[in-house]
Backbone as a ProteinNet text record, in pm:
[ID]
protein_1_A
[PRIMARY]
XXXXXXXXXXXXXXXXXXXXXXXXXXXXXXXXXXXXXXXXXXXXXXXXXXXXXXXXXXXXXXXXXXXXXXXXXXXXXXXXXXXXXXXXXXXX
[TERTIARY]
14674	14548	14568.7	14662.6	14675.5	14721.8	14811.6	14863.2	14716.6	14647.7	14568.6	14469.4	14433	14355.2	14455.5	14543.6	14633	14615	14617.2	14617.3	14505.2	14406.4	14248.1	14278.6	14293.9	14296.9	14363.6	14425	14596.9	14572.7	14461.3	14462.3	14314.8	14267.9	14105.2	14076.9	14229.4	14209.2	14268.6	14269.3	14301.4	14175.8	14190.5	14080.3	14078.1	14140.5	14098.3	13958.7	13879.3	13728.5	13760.8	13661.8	13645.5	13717	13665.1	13730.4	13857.6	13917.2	14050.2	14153.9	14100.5	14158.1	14179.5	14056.4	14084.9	14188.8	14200.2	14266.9	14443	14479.3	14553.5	14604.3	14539.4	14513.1	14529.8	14492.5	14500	14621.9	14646	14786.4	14900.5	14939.8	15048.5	15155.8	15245.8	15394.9	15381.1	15441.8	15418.1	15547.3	15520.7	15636.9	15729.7	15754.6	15842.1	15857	15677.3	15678.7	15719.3	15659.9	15680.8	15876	15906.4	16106.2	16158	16100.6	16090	16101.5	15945.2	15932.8	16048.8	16057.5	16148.7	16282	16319.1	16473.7	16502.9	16382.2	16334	16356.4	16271.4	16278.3	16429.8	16482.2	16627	16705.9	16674	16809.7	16765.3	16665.2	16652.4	16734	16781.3	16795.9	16745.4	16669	16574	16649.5	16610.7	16684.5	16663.8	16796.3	16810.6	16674.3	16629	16508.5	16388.4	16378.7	16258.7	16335.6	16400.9	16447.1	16477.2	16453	16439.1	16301.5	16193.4	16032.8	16021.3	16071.8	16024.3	16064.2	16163.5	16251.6	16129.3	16131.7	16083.7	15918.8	15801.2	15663.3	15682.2	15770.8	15768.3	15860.3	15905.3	15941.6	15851.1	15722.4	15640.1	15538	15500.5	15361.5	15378.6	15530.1	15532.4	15541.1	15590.5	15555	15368.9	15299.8	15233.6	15156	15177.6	15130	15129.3	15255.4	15310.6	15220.7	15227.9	15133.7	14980.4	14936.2	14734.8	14780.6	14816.4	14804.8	14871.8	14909.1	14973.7	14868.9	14841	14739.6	14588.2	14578.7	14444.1	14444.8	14636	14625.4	14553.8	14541.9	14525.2	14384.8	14291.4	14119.7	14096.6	14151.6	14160.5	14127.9	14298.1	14275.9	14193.1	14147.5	14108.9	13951.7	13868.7	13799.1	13756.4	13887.3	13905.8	13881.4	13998.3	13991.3	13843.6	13777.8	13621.6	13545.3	13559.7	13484.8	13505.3	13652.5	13650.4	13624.3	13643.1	13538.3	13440.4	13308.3	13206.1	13183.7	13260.4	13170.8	13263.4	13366.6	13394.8	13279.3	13245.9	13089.3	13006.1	12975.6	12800.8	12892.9	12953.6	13035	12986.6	12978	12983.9	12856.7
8331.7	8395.7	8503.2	8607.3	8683.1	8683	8515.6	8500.1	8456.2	8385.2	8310.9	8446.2	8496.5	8634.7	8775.1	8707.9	8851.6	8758.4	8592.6	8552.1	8537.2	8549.8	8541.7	8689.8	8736.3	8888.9	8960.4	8895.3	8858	8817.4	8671.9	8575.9	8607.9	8701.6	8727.3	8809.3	8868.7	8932.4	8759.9	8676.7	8569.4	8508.9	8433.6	8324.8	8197.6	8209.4	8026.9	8071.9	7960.6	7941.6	7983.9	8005.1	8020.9	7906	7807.9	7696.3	7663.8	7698.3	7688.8	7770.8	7921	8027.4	8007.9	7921.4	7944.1	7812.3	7696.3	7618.6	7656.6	7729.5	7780.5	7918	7959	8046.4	7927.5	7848.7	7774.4	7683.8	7666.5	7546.9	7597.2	7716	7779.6	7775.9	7915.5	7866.9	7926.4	7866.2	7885.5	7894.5	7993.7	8026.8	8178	8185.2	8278.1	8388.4	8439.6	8547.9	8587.8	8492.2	8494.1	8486	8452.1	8438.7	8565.9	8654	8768.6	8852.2	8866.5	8969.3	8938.8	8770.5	8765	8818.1	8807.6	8866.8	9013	9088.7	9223.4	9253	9216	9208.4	9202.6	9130.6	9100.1	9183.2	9222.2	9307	9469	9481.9	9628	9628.6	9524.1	9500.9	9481.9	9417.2	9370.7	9313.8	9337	9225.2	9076.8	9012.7	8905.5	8789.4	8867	8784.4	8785.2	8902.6	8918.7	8889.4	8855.1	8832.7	8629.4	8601.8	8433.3	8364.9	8497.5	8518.8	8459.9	8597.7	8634.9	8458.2	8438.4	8360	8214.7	8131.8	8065.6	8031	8193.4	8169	8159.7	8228.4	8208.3	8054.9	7981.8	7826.8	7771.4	7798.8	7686.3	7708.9	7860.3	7890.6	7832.1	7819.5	7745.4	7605.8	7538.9	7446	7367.9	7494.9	7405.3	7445.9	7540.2	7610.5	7462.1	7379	7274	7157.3	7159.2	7012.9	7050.6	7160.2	7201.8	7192.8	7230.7	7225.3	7127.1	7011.5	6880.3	6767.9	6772.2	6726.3	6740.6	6871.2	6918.8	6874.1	6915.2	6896	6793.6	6631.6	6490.9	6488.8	6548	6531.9	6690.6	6801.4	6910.6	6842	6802.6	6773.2	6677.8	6555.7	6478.9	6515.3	6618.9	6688.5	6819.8	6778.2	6894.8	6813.1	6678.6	6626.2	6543.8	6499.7	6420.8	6556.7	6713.5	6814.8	6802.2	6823.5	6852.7	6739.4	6552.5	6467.9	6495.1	6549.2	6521.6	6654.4	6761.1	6893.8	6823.9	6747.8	6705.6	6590.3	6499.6	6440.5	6485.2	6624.6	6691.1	6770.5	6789.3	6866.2	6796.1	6669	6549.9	6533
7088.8	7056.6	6950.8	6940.9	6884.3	6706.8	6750.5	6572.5	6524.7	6556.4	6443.2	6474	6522.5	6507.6	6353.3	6371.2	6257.8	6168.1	6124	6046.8	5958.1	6046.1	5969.6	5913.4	6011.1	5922	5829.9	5763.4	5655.7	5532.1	5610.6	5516.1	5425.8	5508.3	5490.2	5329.9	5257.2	5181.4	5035.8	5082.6	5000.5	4891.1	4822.7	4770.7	4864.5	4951.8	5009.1	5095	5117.1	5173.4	5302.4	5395.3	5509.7	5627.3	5588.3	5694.4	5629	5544.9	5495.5	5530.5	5577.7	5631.9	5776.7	5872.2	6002.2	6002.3	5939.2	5942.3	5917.7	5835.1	5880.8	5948.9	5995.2	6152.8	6274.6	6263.3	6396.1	6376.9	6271.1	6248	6177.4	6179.6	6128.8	6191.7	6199.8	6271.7	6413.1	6477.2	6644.2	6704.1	6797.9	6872.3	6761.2	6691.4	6605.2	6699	6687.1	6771.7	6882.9	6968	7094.7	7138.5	7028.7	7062	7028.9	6904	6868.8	6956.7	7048	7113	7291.4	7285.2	7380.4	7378.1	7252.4	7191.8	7248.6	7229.7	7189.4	7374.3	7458.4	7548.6	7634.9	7647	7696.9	7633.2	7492.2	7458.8	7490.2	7578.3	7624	7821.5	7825	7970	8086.5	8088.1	8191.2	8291.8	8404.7	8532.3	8527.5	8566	8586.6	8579.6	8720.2	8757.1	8641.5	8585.2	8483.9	8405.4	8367.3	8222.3	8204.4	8327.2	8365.9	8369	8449.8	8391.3	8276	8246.5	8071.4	7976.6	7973.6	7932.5	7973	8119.4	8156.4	8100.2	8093.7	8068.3	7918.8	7840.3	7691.7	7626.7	7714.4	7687	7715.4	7824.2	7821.4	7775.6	7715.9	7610.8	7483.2	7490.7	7333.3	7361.9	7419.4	7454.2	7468.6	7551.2	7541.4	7404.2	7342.2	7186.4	7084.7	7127.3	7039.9	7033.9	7194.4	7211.1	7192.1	7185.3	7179.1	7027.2	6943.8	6770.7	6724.4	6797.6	6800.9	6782.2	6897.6	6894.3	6850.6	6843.1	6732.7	6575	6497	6406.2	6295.2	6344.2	6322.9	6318.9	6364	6394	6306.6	6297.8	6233.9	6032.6	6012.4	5900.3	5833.5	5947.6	5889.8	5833.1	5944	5970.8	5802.8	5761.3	5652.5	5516.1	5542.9	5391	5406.3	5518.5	5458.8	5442	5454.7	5420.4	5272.2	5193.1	5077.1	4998.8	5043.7	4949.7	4943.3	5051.2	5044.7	4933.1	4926.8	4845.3	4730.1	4663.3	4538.1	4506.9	4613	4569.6	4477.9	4594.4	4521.8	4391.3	4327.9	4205.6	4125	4104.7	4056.3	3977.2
[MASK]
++++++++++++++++++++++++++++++++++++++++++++++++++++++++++++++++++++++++++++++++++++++++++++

């Protein structure tokens, strides 16, 4: 939730269109962070047990991070390239 929220807001000072910006907000890189702040985490010393938590909920948020923008991606783009024939149409 939080990357594609910093990314609109990143990307918001760009020239790409609106649905071009959330598109990549929603399909960018996944997981980085979340290994980041896990890194960050463990190397302050956390116990065993929380640090197997920690470790365990951040393998399967990315996980399932992989398979929701996995499977979104394919109906996303396709979703994108019949947007940009139809506005190279009306150009025309």
């Amino acid at each position: 939730v939080l990357r594609p929220l910093a990314v609109l807001l990143v990307v918001r000072q760009s020239h790409l269109p609106g649905p071009q910006r959330r598109l990549v907000a929603w399909l960018g890189v996944r997981g980085i962070g979340s290994l980041f702040y896990l890194a960050f985490a463990l190397a302050q010393g956390v116990s065993a047990a929380l640090a197997a938590t920690l470790v365990s909920a951040c393998l399967w948020t990315i996980a399932l991070s992989i398979v929701v923008h996995g499977v979104s991606a394919t109906p996303l783009m396709a979703w994108h390239q019949a947007r940009r024939a139809r506005s190279a149409v009306r150009k025309r």
